[in-house]
KEBAFI-202108 format. One record per residue (C-alpha): x negated, y negated, z negated; residue in three letters. Coordinates in steps of 0.05 Angstrom, whole numbers, plus 32768, in hexadecimal, padded with zeros to 4 digits. Each point is the difference from the previous one (the first is absolute). Layout:
XYZALA;...
This chain:
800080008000UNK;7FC57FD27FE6UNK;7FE4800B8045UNK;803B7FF9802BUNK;80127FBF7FE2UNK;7FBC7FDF8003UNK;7FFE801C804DUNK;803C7FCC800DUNK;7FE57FC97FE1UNK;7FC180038021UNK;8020800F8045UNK;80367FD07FF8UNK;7FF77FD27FD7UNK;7FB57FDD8000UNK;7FEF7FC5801AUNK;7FC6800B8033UNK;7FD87FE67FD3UNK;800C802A7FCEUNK;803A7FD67FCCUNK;804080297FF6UNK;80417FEE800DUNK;80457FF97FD9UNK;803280218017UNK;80298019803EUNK;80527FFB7FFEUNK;802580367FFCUNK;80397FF28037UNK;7FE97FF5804BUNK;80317FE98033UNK;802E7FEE7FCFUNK;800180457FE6UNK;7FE4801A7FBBUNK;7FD7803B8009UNK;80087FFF8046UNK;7FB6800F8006UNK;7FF780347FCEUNK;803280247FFCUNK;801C80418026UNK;804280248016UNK;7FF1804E800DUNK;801B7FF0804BUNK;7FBB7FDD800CUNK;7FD7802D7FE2UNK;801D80408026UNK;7FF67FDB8042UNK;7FB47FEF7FEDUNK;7FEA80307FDBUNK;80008051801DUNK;802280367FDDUNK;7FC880177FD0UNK;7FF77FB97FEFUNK;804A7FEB7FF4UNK;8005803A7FD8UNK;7FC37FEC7FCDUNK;80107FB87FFFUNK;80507FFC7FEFUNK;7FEF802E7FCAUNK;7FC67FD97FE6UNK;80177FBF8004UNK;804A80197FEEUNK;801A7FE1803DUNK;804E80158008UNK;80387FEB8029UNK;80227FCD7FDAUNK;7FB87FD87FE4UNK;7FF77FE27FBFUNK;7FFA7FBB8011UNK;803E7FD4800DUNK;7FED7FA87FFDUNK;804A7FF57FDDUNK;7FEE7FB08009UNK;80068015804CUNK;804880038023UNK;7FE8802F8032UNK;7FC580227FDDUNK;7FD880308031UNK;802180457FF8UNK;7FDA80417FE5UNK;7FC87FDE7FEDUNK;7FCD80247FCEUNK;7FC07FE97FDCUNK;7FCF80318001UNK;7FE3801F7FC5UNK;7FDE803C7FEAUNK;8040802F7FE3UNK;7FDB80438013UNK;7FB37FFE7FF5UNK;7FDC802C8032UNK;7FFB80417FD3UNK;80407FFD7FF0UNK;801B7FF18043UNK;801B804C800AUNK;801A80067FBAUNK;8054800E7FF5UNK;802C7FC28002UNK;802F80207FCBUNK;7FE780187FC0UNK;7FE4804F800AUNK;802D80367FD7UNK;7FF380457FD6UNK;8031802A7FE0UNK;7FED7FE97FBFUNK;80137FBA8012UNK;7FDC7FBF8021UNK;7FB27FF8800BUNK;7FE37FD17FE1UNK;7FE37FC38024UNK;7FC280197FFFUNK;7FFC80508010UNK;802C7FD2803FUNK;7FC87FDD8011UNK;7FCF802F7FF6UNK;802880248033UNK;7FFF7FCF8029UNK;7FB67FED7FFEUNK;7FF980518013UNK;80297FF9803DUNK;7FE57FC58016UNK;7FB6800C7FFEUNK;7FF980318037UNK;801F7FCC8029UNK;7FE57FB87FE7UNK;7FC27FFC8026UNK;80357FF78044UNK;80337FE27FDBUNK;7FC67FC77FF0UNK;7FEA7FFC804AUNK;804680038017UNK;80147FC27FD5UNK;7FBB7FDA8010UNK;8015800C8046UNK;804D7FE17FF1UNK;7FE87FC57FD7UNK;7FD27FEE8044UNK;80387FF98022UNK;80307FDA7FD5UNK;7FBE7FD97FFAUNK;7FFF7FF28046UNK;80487FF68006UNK;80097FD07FD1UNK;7FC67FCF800DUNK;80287FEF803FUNK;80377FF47FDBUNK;800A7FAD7FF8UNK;7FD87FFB7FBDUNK;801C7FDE7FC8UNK;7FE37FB27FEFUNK;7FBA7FFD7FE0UNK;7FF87FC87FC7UNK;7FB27FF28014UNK;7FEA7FD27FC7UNK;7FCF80107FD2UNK;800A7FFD7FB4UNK;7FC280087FD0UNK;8029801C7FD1UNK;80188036802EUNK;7FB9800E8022UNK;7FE480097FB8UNK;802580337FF6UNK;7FF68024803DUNK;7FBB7FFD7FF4UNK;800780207FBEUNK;8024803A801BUNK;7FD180168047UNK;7FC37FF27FCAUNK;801D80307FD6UNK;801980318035UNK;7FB57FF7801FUNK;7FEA801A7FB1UNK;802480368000UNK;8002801D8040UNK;7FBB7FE0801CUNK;801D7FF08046UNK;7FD07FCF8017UNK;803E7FD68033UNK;801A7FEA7FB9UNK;7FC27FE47FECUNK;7FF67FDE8045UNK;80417FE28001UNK;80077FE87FAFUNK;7FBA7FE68013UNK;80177FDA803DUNK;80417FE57FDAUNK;7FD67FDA7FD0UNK;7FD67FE9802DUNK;80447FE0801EUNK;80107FE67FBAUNK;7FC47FE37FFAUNK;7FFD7FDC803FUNK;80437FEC8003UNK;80217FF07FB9UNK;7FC17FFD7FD0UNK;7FDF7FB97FFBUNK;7FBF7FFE7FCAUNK;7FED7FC77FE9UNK;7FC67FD58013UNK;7FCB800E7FD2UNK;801780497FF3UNK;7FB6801A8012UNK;7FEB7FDD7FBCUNK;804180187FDFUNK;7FEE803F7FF9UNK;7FC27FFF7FE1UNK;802C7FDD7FC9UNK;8019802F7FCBUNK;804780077FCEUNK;80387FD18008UNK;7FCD7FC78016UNK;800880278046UNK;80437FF28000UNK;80147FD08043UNK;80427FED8016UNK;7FF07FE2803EUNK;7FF680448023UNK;804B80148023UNK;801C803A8017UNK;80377FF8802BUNK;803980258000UNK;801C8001804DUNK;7FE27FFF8046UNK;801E80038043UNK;7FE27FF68041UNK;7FCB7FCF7FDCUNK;802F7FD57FD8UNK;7FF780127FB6UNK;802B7FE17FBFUNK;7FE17FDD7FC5UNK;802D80227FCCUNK;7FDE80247FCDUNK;801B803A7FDFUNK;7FE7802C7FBFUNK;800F80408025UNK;7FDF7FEC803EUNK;7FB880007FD5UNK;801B80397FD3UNK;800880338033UNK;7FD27FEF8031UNK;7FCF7FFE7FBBUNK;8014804B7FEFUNK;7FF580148052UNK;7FBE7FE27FF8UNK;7FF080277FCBUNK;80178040801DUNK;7FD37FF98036UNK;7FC97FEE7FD3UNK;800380447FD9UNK;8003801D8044UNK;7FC57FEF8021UNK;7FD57FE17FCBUNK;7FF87FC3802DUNK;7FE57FCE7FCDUNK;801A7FC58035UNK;804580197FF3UNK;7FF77FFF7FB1UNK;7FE17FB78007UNK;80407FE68026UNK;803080227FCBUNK;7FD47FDD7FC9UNK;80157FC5802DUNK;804580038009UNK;800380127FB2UNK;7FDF7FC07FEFUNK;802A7FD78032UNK;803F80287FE6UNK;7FF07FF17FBDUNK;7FFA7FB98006UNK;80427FEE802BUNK;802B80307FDCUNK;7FE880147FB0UNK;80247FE07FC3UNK;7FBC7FF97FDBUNK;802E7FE87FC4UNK;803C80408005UNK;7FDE802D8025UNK;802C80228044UNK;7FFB7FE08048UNK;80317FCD801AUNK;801C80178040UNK;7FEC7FBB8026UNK;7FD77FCF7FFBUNK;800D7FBA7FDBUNK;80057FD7803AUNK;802B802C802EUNK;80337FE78029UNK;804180027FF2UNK;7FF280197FBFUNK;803B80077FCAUNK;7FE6802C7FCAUNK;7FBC801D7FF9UNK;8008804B7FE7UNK;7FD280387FEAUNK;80228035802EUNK;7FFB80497FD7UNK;803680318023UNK;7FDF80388027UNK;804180128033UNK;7FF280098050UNK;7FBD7FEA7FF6UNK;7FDE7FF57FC2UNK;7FFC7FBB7FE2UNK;7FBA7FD28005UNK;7FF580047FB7UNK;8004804A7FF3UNK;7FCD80058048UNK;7FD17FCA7FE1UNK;7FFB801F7FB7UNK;7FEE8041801EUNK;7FCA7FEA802DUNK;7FE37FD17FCBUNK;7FF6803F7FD9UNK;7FDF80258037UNK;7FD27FC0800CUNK;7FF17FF07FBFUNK;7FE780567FFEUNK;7FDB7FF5803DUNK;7FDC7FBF7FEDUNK;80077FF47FBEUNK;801A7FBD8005UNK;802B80007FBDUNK;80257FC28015UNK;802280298030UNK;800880307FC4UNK;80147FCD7FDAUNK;80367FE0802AUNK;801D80438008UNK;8005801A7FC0UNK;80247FB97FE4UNK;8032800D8046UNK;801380427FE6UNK;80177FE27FB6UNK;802C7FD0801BUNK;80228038802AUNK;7FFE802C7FC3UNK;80437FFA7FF0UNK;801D80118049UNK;7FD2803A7FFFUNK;801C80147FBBUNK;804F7FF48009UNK;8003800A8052UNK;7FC280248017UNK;802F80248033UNK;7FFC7FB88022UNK;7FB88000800BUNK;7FDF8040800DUNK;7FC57FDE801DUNK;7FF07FD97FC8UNK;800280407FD1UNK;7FD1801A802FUNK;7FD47FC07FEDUNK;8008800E7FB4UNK;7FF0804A8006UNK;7FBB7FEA8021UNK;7FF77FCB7FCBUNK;800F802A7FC0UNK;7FB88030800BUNK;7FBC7FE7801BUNK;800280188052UNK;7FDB803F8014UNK;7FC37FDC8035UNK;7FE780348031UNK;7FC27FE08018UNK;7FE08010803EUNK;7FB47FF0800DUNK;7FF37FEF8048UNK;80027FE98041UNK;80507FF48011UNK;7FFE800A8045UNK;7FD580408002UNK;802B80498011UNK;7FE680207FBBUNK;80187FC57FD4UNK;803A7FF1802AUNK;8011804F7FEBUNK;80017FF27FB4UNK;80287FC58003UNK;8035802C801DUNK;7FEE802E7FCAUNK;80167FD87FCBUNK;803D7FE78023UNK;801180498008UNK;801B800A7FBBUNK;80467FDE7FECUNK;7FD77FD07FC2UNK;80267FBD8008UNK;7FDF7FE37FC6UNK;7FBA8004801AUNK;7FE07FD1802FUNK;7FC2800A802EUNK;7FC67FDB800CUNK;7FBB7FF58016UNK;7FC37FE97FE5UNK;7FF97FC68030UNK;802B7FB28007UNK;80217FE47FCAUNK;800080427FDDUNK;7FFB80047FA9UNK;7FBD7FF97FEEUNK;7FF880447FDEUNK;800E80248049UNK;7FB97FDA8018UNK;7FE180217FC3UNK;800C804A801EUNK;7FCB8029801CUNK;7FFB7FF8804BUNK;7FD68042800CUNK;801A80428028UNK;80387FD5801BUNK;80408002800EUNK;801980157FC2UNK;80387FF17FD0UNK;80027FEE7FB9UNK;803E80037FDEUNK;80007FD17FC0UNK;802C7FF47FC9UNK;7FEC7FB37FE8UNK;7FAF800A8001UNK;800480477FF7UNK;7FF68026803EUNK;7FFA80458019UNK;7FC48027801CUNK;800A7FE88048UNK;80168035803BUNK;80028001804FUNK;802C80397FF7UNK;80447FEF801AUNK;801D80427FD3UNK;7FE87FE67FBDUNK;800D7FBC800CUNK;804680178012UNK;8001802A7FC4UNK;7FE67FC77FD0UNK;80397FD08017UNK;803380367FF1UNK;7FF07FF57FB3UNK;
């Protein structure tokens, strides 16, 4: 699914350039799901026996559809959204329950009986589909395609990046790097302005480092860009940032998250409350300044900030990015005590906060093969409160204090307590599992 979804977005929606997209409608000629959807009448003229066969049972495609646009008074007729209803092993299984004479199977000697039936048969069944979905592929790209909302939102694009940096952890498919590289490159070019004098910036250190004249702007199309400024448009594209960091141990891509930390921190902190105002003072059009805290759709600026903060201030040791964190997640303590249903994201935030972060870090050169292999290592095990790092950038001091001999190797350390260090992607799979 993970793959199939970021497939789309890099085929259809990225800018040339490498920015993502918002959104496409869902009606086309005045239609809602005209584009997507399916009546079995199409797909037994397209599609050959074997392969109508497969697909209306896979997709659970039936006569009458499952999609009627009640706001429409002449919907399109039969109309069905696909969806997996029978997974590929199970494609052959009963539709009705399966009897015995002592009574009903249970739902799983059915499935197991199903899984039996289907196996001698799922290597065709899974070339027979592949073949299908080509078609209906083919077929529907000529179809008039639904309108495509091209602007570019920071927001949006961070967290895009955050999710191919991730997938590109996990699964090590190098196009996901390539293109969550190539996205914030666009970002960069396009909607991030540093300020002059940032070269001497950085050598500053703490809150002093702290610059409000840098902007990141939230929306570009076809060159024209908008001077709002939004929390969530720094938060997320902060926490994409980082992901990509911890991915490739890039120490360029750490400095510019220290950078958009610092310029978040300055346009949005309360230094006095702690929490992040959702705007900026001088917005236009401003009514009320709030401190937005409900993760819903998407989760809110504050609960993306605190989180990253945390991972920052672990990575570099900066504790005013500890510090503003921790004094963010009192003020939200009650929510997270009396509603915490209401902001899942921010509980995730608290649960990294409440013990010091496993750091699994890796000695040597980011860009060769055998390093490039541990990092996936360590992103191999389901640890979310760990972070990864190098030894080189804006790094904690203690990581420059680890010995650089027989590299690449890992160290995985526990405040300045560290283990014997490994290049072997089984133990340091089996020392993140504890």
């Amino acid at each position: 699914v993970a793959r199939d979804i970021l497939r789309y977005v890099m085929r259809d929606m990225t800018h040339p350039e490498g920015g993502f997209y918002s959104a496409e409608d869902a009606d086309s000629e005045g239609k809602e799901g005209k584009f997507y959807c399916w009546t079995r009448e199409e797909l037994s003229k397209l599609l050959t026996p074997d392969e109508f066969k497969v697909a209306v049972r896979y997709f659970g495609v039936t006569e009458k559809g499952n999609f009627v646009d009640h706001s429409d008074p002449n919907p399109l007729p039969h109309q069905n959204v696909l969806s997996i209803v029978k997974p590929l092993p199970l494609l052959h299984s009963p539709e009705k329950p399966l009897t015995r004479p002592s009574g009903t199977l249970s739902p799983s000697d059915g499935e197991r009986e199903g899984v039996r039936g289907s196996h001698e048969n799922l290597s065709k069944d899974s070339a027979v589909l592949t073949s299908a979905k080509t078609k209906m592929f083919e077929a529907r790209s000529k179809r008039v395609r639904p309108h495509l909302d091209d602007k570019v939102l920071s927001s949006w694009n961070g967290l895009m990046l955050g999710a191919l940096t991730r997938a590109y952890a996990v699964l090590g498919d190098e196009s996901y790097r390539a293109a969550a590289e190539k996205n914030l490159a666009f970002i960069q070019a396009k909607l991030w302005q540093p300020p002059q004098g940032s070269a001497a910036l950085s050598a500053a250190s703490g809150a002093s480092r702290r610059d409000a004249r840098a902007t990141l702007f939230h929306r570009w199309r076809d060159g024209e860009r908008d001077s709002v400024q939004l929390l969530d448009a720094y938060a997320f594209l902060l926490a994409g940032v980082m992901d990509l960091y911890e991915a490739t141990l890039d120490p360029k891509r750490l400095e510019f998250a220290v950078a958009l930390a610092d310029t978040m921190l300055a346009k949005f902190y309360d230094q006095e409350n702690g929490g992040f105002w959702q705007a900026v003072p001088d917005s236009p059009d401003l009514i009320l300044r709030v401190k937005e805290d409900y993760d819903g759709a998407e989760p809110s600026g504050n609960s993306v900030a605190i989180l990253a903060l945390l991972k920052l201030g672990a990575i570099t040791d900066r504790k005013d990015f500890k510090v503003a964190a921790e004094k963010s997640l009192r003020l939200f303590a009650n929510k997270l005590h009396e509603l915490p249903q209401a902001v899942p994201y921010l509980l995730l935030a608290l649960d990294y906060w409440l013990e010091e972060p496993k750091r699994a870090v890796i000695v040597g050169d980011p860009s060769a093969p055998s390093t490039r292999a541990l990092i996936h290592a360590a992103h191999s095990v389901y640890q979310p409160n760990k972070v990864v790092l190098g030894n080189s950038g804006p790094v904690e001091p203690f990581a420059k204090t680890l010995p650089t001999k027989d590299v690449p190797v890992v160290f995985l350390c526990t405040g300045t307590a560290c283990q014997p260090p490994t290049k072997d992607v089984a133990k340091i799979k089996e020392m993140l599992k504890k």
